[in-house]
N, C-alpha and C positions, 0 to 999 in steps of 0.2 A: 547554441541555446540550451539553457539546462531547465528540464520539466523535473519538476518535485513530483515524488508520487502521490503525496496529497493533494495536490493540484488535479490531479483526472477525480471527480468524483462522480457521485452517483445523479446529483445535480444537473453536474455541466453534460454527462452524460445524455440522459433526458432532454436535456432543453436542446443537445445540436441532434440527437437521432430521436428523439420521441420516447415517449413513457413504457409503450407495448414492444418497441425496437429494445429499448435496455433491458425488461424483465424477461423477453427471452433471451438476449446477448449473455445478460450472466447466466442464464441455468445452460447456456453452451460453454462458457468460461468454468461453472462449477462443475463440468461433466468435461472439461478439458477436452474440448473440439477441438480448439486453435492452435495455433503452432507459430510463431513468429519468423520469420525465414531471413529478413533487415530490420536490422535498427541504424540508421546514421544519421548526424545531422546535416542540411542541407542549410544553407547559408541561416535564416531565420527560425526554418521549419527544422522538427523532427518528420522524418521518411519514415515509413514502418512498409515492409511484406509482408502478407501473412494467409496462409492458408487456413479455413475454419468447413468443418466437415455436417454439412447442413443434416435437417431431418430427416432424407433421405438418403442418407450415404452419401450425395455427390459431396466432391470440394470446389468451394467457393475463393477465390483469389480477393485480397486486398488488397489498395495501396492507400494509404493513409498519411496525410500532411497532419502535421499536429505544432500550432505554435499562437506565440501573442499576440494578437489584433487589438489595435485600440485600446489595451492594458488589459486586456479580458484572452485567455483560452479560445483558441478556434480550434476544432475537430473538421478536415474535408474527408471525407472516405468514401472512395471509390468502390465498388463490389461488383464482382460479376455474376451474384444473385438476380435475379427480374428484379427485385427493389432497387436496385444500383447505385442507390446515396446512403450514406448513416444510416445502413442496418443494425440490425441485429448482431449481422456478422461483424460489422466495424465496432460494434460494440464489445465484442467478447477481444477480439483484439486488443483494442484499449487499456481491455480490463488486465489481461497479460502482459502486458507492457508494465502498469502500475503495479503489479506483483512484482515482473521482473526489476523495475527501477527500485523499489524498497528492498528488494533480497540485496542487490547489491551495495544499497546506503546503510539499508539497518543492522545490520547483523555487527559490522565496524564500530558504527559509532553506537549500538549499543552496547557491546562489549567493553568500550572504552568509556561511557557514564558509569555502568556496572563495576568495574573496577577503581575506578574513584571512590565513587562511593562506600564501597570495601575498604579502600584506604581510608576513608575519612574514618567508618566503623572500628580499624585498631590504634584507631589514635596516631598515626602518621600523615604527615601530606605526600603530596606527589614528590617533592624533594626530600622526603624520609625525615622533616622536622617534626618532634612532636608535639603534641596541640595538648590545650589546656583541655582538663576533664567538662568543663562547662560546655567546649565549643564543638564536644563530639556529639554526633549522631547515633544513636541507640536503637537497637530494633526491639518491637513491645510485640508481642503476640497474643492475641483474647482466643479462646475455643472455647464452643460452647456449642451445644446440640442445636440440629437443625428442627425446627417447630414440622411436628408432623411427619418425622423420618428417623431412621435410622445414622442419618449421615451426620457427619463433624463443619460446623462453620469455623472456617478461620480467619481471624483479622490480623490486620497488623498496620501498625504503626510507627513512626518513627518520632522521637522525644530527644530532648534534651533536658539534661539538669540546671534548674535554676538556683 
């Protein structure tokens, strides 16, 4: 089973562990508590491990089923927190999982739209044909001071000629 990392959001997050379970799961995911120890998949389900180092020092174990029910996301997460269902800790979990699932989708296929798109900017395609001046893409840049600072706004745009 393949989970999108936009799939884990901040949402679905909330609605299986609770509102006060998420906001502090992330401020232990943004202070990089958790550690993920498994990731596989299990026939329908994603499996996760995962140690998460509570507010007092101690470490918390997970295990965490993560998969599609009824066309919708289900979170089950185990914790050996006193909370012991879709804590916090399952939370910050999750939330390293959804890091680690985009570190390893986005960086590939964004390098390879970014490069297209550079091809398309010198007037070549992916097979090295080149294109008609109307059908290129152009990059526009505007700067122009930021209201009330010292600092530079920059825009940009991308055009074609008609």
């Amino acid at each position: 089973m393949k989970i999108q990392p936009d799939q884990i959001t901040a949402a679905l997050l909330r609605e299986e562990c609770g509102h006060s379970a998420y906001e502090r799961g992330n401020g232990y995911y943004q202070e990089g508590r958790t550690e993920l120890e498994l990731v596989e998949e299990q026939g329908e389900f994603l499996h996760l491990l995962a140690t998460t180092r509570g507010s007092g020092g101690r470490r918390y174990q997970q295990e965490i089923f993560i998969g599609n029910i009824d066309g919708s996301l289900d979170i089950d997460g185990g914790c050996s927190c006193p909370m012991g269902f879709n804590c916090k800790h399952v939370v910050a979990a999750c939330l390293v999982l959804k890091h680690r699932l985009g570190a390893e989708a986005g960086p590939r296929s964004a390098v390879a739209a970014f490069s297209q798109w550079l091809a398309a900017l010198s007037g070549t395609s992916a097979d090295g044909a080149v294109e008609d001046e109307r059908s290129k893409d152009y990059l526009l840049y505007h700067l122009s001071q930021h209201r009330g600072s010292d600092g530079i706004r920059v825009e940009y745009k991308v055009a074609r000629l008609l």
